[in-house]
MISE-674500 format. One line per field, with one value per residue (C-alpha): x, y, z. Coordinates in Angstrom, 3 decimals, always signed. Layout:
REM MISE-674500
east: X	... $
north: Y	... $
up: Z	... $
This chain:
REM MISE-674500
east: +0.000	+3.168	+3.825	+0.358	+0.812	+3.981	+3.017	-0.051	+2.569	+4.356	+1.916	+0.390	+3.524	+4.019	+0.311	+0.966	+4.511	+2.926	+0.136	+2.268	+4.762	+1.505	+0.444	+3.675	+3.509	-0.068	+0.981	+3.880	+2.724	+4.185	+5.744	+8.356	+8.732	+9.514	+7.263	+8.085	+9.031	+12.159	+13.117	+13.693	+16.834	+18.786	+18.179	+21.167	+23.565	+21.803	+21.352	+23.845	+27.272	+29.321	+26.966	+27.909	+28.173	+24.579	+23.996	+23.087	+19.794	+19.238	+21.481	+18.677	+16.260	+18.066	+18.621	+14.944	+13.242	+13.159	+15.428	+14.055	+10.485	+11.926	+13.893	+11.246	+10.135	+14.097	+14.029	+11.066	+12.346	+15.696	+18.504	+21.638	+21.566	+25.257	+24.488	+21.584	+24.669	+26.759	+24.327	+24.352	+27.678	+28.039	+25.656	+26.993	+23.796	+25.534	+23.012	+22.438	+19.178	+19.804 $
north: +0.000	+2.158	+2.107	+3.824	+6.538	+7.192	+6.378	+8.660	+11.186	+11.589	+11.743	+14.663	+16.060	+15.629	+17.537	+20.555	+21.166	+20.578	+22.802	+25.486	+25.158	+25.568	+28.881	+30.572	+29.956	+31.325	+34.478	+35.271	+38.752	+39.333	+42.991	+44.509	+40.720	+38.877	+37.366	+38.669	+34.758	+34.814	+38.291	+36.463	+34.691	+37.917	+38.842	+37.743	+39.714	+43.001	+42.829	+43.179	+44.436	+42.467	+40.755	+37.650	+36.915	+36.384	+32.852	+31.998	+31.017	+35.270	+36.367	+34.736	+36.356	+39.675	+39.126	+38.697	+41.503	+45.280	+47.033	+50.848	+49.233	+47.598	+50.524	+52.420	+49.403	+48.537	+52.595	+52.259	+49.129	+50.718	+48.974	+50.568	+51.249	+50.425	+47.340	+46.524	+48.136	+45.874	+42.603	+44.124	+43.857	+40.703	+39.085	+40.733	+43.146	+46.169	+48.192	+49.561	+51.505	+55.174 $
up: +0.000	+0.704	-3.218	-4.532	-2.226	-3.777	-6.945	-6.356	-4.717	-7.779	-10.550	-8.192	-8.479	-12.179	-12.848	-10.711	-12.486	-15.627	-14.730	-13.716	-16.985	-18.757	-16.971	-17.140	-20.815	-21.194	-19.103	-21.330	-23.694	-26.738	-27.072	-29.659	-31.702	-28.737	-25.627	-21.810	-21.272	-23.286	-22.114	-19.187	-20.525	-20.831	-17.376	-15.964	-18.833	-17.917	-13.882	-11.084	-10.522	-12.884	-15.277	-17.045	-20.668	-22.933	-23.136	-26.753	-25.890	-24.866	-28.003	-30.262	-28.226	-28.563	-32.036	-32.672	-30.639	-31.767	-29.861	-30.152	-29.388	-26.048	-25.181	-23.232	-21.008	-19.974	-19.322	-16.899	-15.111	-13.915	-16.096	-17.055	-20.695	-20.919	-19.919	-22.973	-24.983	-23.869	-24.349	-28.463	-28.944	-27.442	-29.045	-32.117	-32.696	-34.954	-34.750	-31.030	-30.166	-29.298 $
C-alpha cells in the first residue's frame, strides 16, 4: 500500500509542475517581436554588478526583438543602458538603439 501513495505522490507532483509550466507559458505577452518569457533569458547579462556573458539562448532572443520598441520598457524598469549596450555587442547586434 506504501507504493500507490507514492506512486499517487508523484503523478500529483508531475500535474501541478505541468500545470504550472503551462500557466507561465499562457501568461507570457508578446511585445516589440519577442514574448516577456524569453526576455527572461537575458536577465542575468543586464542585472547586477558584474553581469555575465549572454547565453546563446538570450542572443537569439536579442537578435529577434526590436530594440528601439523595447527601449522604453528597460528605461522604466531601472537597467543601465550600458548594460543593454553591452548585451548588443556581445551578441553581435551592430546596430544599437539610441
Amino acid at each position: 500500500m506504501g507504493k500507490n501513495n507514492t506512486k499517487i505522490l508523484i503523478t500529483a507532483l508531475v500535474m501541478v509542475v505541468t500545470a504550472a509550466m503551462m500557466i507561465e507559458e499562457a501568461t507570457s505577452i508578446p511585445i516589440c517581436g519577442v514574448n516577456t518569457n524569453d526576455l527572461k533569458k537575458c536577465s542575468p547579462a543586464v542585472t547586477g554588478n558584474n553581469p555575465p556573458p549572454p547565453t546563446p539562448q538570450c542572443c537569439k532572443v536579442a537578435k529577434a526583438a526590436n530594440l528601439e520598441c523595447l527601449c522604453p520598457y528597460f528605461t522604466r524598469s531601472g537597467l543601465d543602458p550600458a548594460k543593454i549596450k553591452a548585451l548588443g555587442t556581445n551578441c553581435g547586434i551592430t546596430k544599437n538603439p539610441s
